[in-house]
N, C-alpha and C positions, 0 to 999 in steps of 0.2 A: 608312604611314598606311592602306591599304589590306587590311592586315591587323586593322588595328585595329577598319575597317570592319566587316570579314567574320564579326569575332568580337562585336560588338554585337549586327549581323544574326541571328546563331547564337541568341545568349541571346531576343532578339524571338521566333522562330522556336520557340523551348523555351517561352518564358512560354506564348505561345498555343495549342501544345501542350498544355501540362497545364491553364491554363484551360479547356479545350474537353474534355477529359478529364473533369477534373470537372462539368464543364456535364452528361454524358452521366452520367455515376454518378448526377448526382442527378435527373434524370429519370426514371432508373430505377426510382427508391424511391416516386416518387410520380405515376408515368405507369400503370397499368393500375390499374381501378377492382375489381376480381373479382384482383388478387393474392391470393397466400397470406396474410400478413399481415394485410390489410384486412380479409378473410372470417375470422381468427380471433381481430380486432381486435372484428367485429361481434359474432362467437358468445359472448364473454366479457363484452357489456357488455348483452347483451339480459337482461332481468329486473333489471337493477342499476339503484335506486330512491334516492339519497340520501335520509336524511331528520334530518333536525335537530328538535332535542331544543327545545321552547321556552324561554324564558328564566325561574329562577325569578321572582314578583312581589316587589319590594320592597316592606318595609314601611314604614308610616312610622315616621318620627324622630321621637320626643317629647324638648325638651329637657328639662334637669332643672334647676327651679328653687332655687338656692341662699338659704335664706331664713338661714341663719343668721350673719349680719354684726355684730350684737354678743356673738357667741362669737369668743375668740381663735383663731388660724388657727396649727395645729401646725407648716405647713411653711413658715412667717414668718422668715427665720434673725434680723432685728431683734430682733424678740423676744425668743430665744434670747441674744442678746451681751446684750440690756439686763436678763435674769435673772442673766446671771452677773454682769454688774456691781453688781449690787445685792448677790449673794450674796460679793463680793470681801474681805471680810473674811478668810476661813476660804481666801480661796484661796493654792493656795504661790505662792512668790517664783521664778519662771521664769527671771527674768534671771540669777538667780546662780549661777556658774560651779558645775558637778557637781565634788562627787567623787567620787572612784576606787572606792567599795562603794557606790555608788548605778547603777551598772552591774549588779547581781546583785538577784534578788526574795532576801529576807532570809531566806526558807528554805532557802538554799544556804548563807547564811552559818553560820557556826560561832564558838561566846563559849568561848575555850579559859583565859583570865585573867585578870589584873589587875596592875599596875605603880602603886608608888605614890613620887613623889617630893614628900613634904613633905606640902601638904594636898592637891595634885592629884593624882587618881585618873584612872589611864587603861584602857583595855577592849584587851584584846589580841581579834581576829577575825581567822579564817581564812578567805580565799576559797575559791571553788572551783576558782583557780589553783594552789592551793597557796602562794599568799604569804601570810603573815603581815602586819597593818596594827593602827595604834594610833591608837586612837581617844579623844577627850575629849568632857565636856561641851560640848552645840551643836553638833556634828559630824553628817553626816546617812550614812546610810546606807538601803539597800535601793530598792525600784522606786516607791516612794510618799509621797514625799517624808519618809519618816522621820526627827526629829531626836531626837538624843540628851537625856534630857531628865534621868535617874540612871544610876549604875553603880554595882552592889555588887558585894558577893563573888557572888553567887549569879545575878545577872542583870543586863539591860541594857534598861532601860525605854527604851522611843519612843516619840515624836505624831508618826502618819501621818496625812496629810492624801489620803483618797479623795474620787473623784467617784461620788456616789450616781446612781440611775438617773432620776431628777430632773436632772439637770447640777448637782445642789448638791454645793459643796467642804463635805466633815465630817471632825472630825478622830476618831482611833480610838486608845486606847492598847493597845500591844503592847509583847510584852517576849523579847527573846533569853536563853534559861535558859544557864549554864553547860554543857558539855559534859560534865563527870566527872561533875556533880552529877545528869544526864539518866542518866547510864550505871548510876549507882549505885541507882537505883530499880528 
């Protein structure tokens, strides 16, 4: 036990040591007035004047009176739904399941025939997969809600239905020309 002691004592003996140690360092740094330091603490800060820059003036705030309340309000979205519902006529039919050539703008597509069994007439088009699809009267094709409306020998008339820059649905007619008959021109 007595060892135990001695080695307590020891580390006591060590703390106060380097406390008193340190005690003495830092006197040092801040015990003589005319140090080196001090005197080139003061030679560098003689003539040094902060000076701050004043604040610019604010101006004043003039609100801006909104006088025009029986003018319709552009960024109203009500507004907007209760124009297309009026214009819902002319709009396409959204819910109804796409097909497979309403995936491609109709300038990709390609009018290479025609197939006819009995009195129906069918549109052969090529994608731009490379598959071949056969197409009938009412059938839609292309990005705009295109439906088939004729097929002849020579083309392939649609009513697309776009949205003008108005948000009004209008419908447009276009027509896919035969392929041989493009080339032969």
């Amino acid at each position: 036990m007595s060892t135990r002691m001695d080695h307590l004592h020891k580390r006591m003996m060590l703390r106060g040591l380097a406390v008193s140690m340190l005690a003495l360092l830092l006197a040092g740094c801040f015990g003589d007035e005319n140090s080196d330091l001090k005197q080139w603490m003061r030679e560098r800060s003689e003539g040094m004047r902060g000076h701050i820059e004043p604040l610019p003036e604010a101006r004043q705030y003039t609100p801006f009176a909104y006088n025009a309340f029986d003018v319709a309000d552009p960024f109203n979205p009500h507004k907007m739904d209760a124009a297309r519902k009026n214009n819902s006529a002319n709009a396409p039919d959204t819910n109804r399941p796409k097909e497979a050539l309403e995936n491609y703008d109709l300038e990709k597509l390609t009018f290479v025939g025609t197939l006819q069994q009995g009195k129906t007439i069918q549109a052969l088009i090529r994608a731009p997969d490379g598959n071949l699809y056969r197409v009938k009267l009412g059938n839609y094709m292309g990005q705009n809600f295109g439906k088939i409306m004729t097929i002849s020998d020579t083309e392939v008339k649609l009513k697309e239905i776009v949205e003008d820059s108005g948000g009004d649905w209008v419908e447009r007619d276009t027509a896919l020309p035969l392929q041989e008959a493009e080339q032969k021109k």
